[in-house]
C-alpha positions, 0 to 999 in steps of 0.5 A: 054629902048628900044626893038626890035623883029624881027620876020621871016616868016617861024616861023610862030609867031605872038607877041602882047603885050596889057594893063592888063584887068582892069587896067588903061592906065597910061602906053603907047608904043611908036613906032616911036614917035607913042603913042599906047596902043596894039602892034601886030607883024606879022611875018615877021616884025621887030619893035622897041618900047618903054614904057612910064613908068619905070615899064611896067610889071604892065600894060602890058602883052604879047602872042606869039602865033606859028602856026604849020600846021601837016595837009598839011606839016611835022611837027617839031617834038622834043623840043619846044623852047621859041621863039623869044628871047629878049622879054621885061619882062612882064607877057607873054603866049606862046601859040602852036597851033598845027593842026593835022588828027584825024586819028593820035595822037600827043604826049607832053612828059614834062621833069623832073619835070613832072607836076601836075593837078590842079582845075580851078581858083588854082595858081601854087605855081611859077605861072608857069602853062601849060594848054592843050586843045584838038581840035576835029574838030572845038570842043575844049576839056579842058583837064586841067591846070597843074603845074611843080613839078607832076607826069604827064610825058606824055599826048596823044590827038587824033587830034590837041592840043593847050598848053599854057605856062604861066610865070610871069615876073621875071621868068627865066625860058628859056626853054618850058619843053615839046616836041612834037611827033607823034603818031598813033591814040589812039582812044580815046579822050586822054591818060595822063600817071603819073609815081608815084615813092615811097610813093606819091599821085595824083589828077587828073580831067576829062577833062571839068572839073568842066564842063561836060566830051563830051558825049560819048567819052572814055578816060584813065590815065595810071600810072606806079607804081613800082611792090612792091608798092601799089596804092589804088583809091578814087572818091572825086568827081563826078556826072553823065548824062542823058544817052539815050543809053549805061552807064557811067562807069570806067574800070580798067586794073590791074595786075594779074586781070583774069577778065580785064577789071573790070568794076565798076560804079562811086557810087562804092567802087575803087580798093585799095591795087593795086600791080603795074602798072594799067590803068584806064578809063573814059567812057561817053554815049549818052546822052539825048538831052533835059536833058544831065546833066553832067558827072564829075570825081575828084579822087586820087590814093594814092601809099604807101609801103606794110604795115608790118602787110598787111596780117594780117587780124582781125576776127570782129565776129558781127553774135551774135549782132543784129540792130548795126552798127560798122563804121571804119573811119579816125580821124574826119570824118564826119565833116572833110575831110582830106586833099589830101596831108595827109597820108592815112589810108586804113581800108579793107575788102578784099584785093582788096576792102579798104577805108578811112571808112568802115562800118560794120553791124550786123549779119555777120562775117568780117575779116579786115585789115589796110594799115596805118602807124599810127593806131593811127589816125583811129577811130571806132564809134558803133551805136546800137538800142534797142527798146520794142516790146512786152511789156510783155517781155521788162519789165523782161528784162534787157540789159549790156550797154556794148562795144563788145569784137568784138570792143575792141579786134580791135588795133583801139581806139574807139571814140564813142558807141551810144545806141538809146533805144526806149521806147513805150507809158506809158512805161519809162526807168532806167539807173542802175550803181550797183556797179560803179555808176555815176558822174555827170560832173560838173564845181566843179567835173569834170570827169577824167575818160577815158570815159564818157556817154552823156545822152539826152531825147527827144521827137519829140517836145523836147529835154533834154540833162539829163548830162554827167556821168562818172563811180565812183560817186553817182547815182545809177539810172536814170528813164527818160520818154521819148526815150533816146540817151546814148553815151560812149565817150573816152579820151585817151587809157585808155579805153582798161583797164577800159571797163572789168569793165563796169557795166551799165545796162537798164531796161524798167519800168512802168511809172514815173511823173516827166520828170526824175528821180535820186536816189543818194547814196552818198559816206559819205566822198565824196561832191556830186554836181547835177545839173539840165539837160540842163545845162547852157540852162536850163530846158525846160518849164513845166519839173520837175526833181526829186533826191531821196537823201539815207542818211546813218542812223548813219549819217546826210546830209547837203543840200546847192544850190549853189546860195540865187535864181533860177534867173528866171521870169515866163510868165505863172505858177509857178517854185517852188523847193520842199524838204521833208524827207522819214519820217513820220510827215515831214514837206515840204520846198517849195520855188517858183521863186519869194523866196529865195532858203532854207539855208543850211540845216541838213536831218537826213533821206532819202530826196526828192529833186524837181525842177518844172519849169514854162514857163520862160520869155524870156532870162532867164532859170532855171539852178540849182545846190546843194551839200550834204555832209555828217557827223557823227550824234552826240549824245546830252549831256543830251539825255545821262544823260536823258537816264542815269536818266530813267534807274535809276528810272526803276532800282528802280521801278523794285526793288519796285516792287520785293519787294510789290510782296514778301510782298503780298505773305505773305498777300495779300489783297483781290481783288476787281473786279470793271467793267469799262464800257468804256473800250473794249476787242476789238484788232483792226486788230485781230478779229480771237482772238476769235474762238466763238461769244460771244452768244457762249462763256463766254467771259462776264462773270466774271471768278473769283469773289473774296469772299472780293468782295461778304462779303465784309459787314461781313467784314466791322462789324468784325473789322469796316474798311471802305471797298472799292467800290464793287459791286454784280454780276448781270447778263447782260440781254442786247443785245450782239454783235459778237464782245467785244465793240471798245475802243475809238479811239487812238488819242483822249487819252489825255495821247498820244501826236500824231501828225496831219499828222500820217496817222494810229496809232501803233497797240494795244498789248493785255495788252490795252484790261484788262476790269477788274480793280482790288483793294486791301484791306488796310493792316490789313484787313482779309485774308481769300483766303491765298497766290494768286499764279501767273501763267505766264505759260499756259493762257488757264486755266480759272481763276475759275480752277486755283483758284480751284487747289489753294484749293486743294493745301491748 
């Protein structure tokens, strides 16, 4: 197709249309069977021309560039139209190039749509962009790049303007959108007026951006806000120069201020919860010449309606906490940054003062309000530090790991409360569940609870994550040696419920061996699963871990691992797993790395579980897992017939016995006192039985000395009997001790089968310590003493005086 642009001089256009940067010259243009590759049209001048290829748009572009001199002539004021018409359908550039006196303003009013800025290097959605530079002098001034489709209805320059419009080819857009008027002088750089109707949000950028703002120059957005709307501003993005003299600042005009301008710095906190229209300024200093730095500013001023509840205000009373931080802040922060384009939720401590987050700290008073929608999309996360300074006072206190009623009572749902808790040297910490109890989170028994406490150990060298532990399980303690993180996480708005009930507690307690310990309590019916910290990285190297299992005493525990090996190889030590029962003669179960672990097995008393780690070899870890379960103790048949029997034969012992003893009233033999010289009235543990040693006593002197024992001769002639071994009473002239001799030890007693582990042998009762052994005559011996009588009541009584008032009775 052919093309013909007539361009007349006093427009004062010039066309040129050139190959695409970076593409190759396959396409041409011809103009009078000349071939070229750029074709300029001055004005004045009409050319016809042609292409070389059906498809010019992909190898060519086009500017029209017009010229408008406001200095020396009159300026033409009003629209600006797309001109010259008929132009060939490529990417093309309109370009106005207005000139005018620093001492007035130019004015480019955009018609509905208005325009919207956008970031150097973004595209418009319908590639259709309009880009505005400000000429100072022979300075050139970017003040941005701007799309259809915004809130910019207006932009004010001081002196000249060059405005760009760019459209793609298959735009049909015929009009240029804008129009140019004059102005007196704004003194500043530029005005850009955004009218912002209903609930909406702008971003816009100071001019260089992300370059730096000309030094000390002064510019201003205005925007027009209906009065019933509030409007709230956010610095995304900022950074500051070097300045000499003055300071870079924003000052704000706002309505029913009685301090305008307000003044704030750029670090500070914008105004929010703006009641109408306001304007807001940019102010640059001089700056240093060797180091100027650069003075940037990327905000958004975000309009919403009044919320129903703004005046609403909650009373957060943190003046009783100490070392805690309460921080409000949108879903996600601080790993995601919201989009520009999301609503906003606005958390305020005054009604002027209002952010995306909001912290707060302990030892004051706060009250709050929210400008949101949706409360459900705020979070709150609490951080709070505990540590021990007086050691002396640490160890007899005990701190509630609890959510403060200042936070619950919030209608904002909390997302995480942390305590750091601080231990010094050789002073460990206990984490107590009394009545709730905790479940380690597993793969077989997960938490399905609203919240769940993370607990990790560390060192400045190491960390140990301990687990994650939910309330309604088994453990009832956890002793951890090392400075410990426990964060309460929640799941859903069950919290609110379940935080009355909360019940963990922490307790600085003395030193420990084992890196951590666990006392396990488990519910009989329940299947309990524990698994080793750092679960699936494994155990750090050299760190031993310690469960104290309580069995119930009618009950029996079985004990299983989840897998025959502990799957590692050491470089250097050993890995060993150890198991032994609370009781005495136990024998212990050791298995090491290179070993399969113990079966199943039944633990009828409390138990110790340990798992001690070596320094494993590269790409493998100690990761462990067991269960215990519990069942009733069942009683064996014969235990019970065995028991049966033995009652049986006391039955008819204790009958016997009833019996010889009514006989021997009717005669009874006479004793025979026979001195045994290896057996001692010594009880171990006891040697305050005797009030006097015995040089001072009678305790080796025989109390009674039956008459069958001294005639026993008369009685052997009066009837020829054999009597039994007797001997006379001799008086003992030998040394004599504080003390009755010792019995022989207790395990060396051949009818006492003791084990080799007991450590200390059960104490003697007195019956161990009769150092008279006593024989009877045969039936039908004499009975010259009569009836002997037993007294099991007043044993201070010598035997001589009890056989004295026996006499007498006679």
């Amino acid at each position: 197709a052919s093309f013909t642009i007539s361009l007349r001089t006093v427009d004062n256009i010039t066309v040129m249309i050139k190959l695409r940067p970076g593409v190759s010259p396959s396409c041409q243009i011809r103009v009078k069977n000349v071939i070229r590759s750029e074709l300029k049209i001055k004005p004045g001048e009409n050319v016809t021309f042609t292409f070389t290829c059906s498809t010019p748009e992909k190898y060519f572009i086009m500017e029209i560039q017009k010229n408008i001199d406001c200095v020396s002539g009159p300026c033409p004021f009003g629209d600006v139209h797309l001109y010259p018409l008929g132009l060939p359908r490529l990417n093309r550039t309109f370009i106005w190039d207005v000139k005018a006196s620093t001492k007035a303003g130019l004015e480019l009013k955009f018609s509905t749509p208005w325009l919207n800025q956008i970031e150097p290097g973004e595209t418009c959605p319908d590639f259709v962009s309009y880009n505005i530079n400000s000429c100072i002098d022979m300075a050139t001034v970017n003040i941005g790049t701007f799309c259809r489709n915004g809130s910019v209805s207006r932009v004010k320059l001081l002196g000249g303007v060059i405005m760009s419009l760019h459209l793609p080819w298959d735009s049909p857009l015929t009009t240029s959108g804008f129009s140019i008027a004059n102005r007196a002088s704004i003194k500043r750089l530029c005005i850009i007026e955004s009218i912002l109707k209903g609930e909406s949000s702008i971003t816009l950028m100071s001019p260089n951006y992300p370059l730096g703002f000309p030094e000390d120059e002064l510019m201003t957005w205005q925007f027009v806000i209906p009065s019933n709307m509030r409007a709230s501003v956010f610095f995304h993005n900022y950074s500051l120069s070097n300045c000499e003299r003055k300071e870079e600042r924003v000052e704000y005009y706002l309505p029913g201020s009685f301090s305008n301008p307000e003044v704030f710095k750029l670090s500070d906190s914008q105004p929010a919860n703006i009641a109408g229209s306001f304007n807001l300024s940019l102010q640059g200093c001089d700056q240093d010449a060797q180091n100027p730095g650069i003075l940037r500013l990327l905000f958004q001023v975000v309009v919403q309606h009044p919320q129903v509840d703004e005046n609403v205000t909650h009373l957060v009373d943190l003046s009783k906490e100490w070392n805690m931080t309460v921080t409000i802040h949108f879903e996600g922060w601080p790993s995601r940054i919201p989009l520009m384009s999301e609503p906003i939720c606005l958390i305020c401590k005054d009604p002027r003062t209002c952010d995306r987050v909001l912290m707060l700290v302990s030892g004051a008073v706060y009250k709050i309000s929210f400008l949101c929608k949706d409360l459900s999309r705020l979070r709150i996360t609490a951080e709070k530090g505990i540590s021990c300074v007086d050691l002396r006072w640490c160890q007899r206190k005990v701190y509630s790991l609890l959510v403060p009623k200042a936070i619950t009572q919030l209608p904002i749902r909390l997302h995480k409360f942390i305590w750091n808790i601080l231990a010094p040297d050789l002073i460990n910490i206990e984490i107590t569940s009394p009545s709730l109890k905790l479940q380690q989170h597993v793969p077989e028994q997960r938490c399905n609870t609203s919240y769940s406490y993370s607990i990790v150990s560390a060192t400045p060298e190491t960390e140990l994550n301990v687990g994650v532990f939910c309330p309604g399980g088994s453990i009832e303690k956890i002793q951890m040696r090392n400075n410990i993180t426990i964060s309460l996480k929640t799941f859903g708005k069950g919290f609110l419920n379940e935080s009355n009930h909360q019940d963990l507690k922490m307790s600085f307690v003395p030193h420990i061996k084992d890196e951590c310990t666990f006392t396990v309590s488990p519910d009989p019916k329940a299947k309990v699963y524990l698994q080793t910290p750092n679960w699936p990285y494994g155990l750090p190297p050299y760190v031993s871990i310690s469960w104290y299992v309580v069995v119930p005493s009618k009950q029996v525990a079985h004990l299983g691992f989840s897998k025959d090996r502990m799957g590692i190889a050491c470089e250097t030590g050993r890995a060993y797993v150890n198991i032994k029962e609370e009781t005495l003669g136990a024998e212990e179960t050791v298995r090491r790395e290179d070993e399969l672990l113990p079966e199943p097995r039944n633990m009828y008393h409390n138990f110790w579980v340990n798992v001690s780690n070596c320094k494993p070899v590269d790409k493998t870890q100690l990761t462990l897992q067991f269960w215990v379960t519990f069942a009733d103790k069942q009683i064996d048949l014969g235990v019970i017939l065995a028991v049966v029997a033995g009652a049986g034969v006391l039955t008819t012992i204790g009958l016997t016995v009833c019996c010889v003893k009514k006989k021997k009233k009717k005669s009874q033999n006479p004793m025979v006192g026979v001195y045994n010289a290896n057996v001692n009235t010594q009880v171990p543990g006891k040697q305050g039985l005797f009030t006097k040693g015995r040089k001072n006593n009678e305790s080796h002197v025989y109390a009674v000395i039956d008459d069958a024992m001294v005639y026993a001769h008369l009685l052997k002639e009066s009837n020829g009997s054999v009597a039994p071994e007797v001997d006379v009473y001799r008086p003992f002239d030998g040394p004599i001790g504080s003390l009755p001799p010792s019995p022989p030890p207790f395990s060396f007693r051949k009818d006492i089968k003791h084990s080799p582990n007991t450590e200390e042998p059960p104490p003697l009762t007195d019956t161990d310590h009769d150092a008279y052994t006593f024989a009877h005559q045969k039936s039908g011996q004499s009975e010259d003493n009569g009836d002997t009588n037993e007294k099991n009541g007043d044993t201070s009584m010598s035997l001589l005086e009890n056989k004295e008032q026996d006499g007498l009775v006679e």
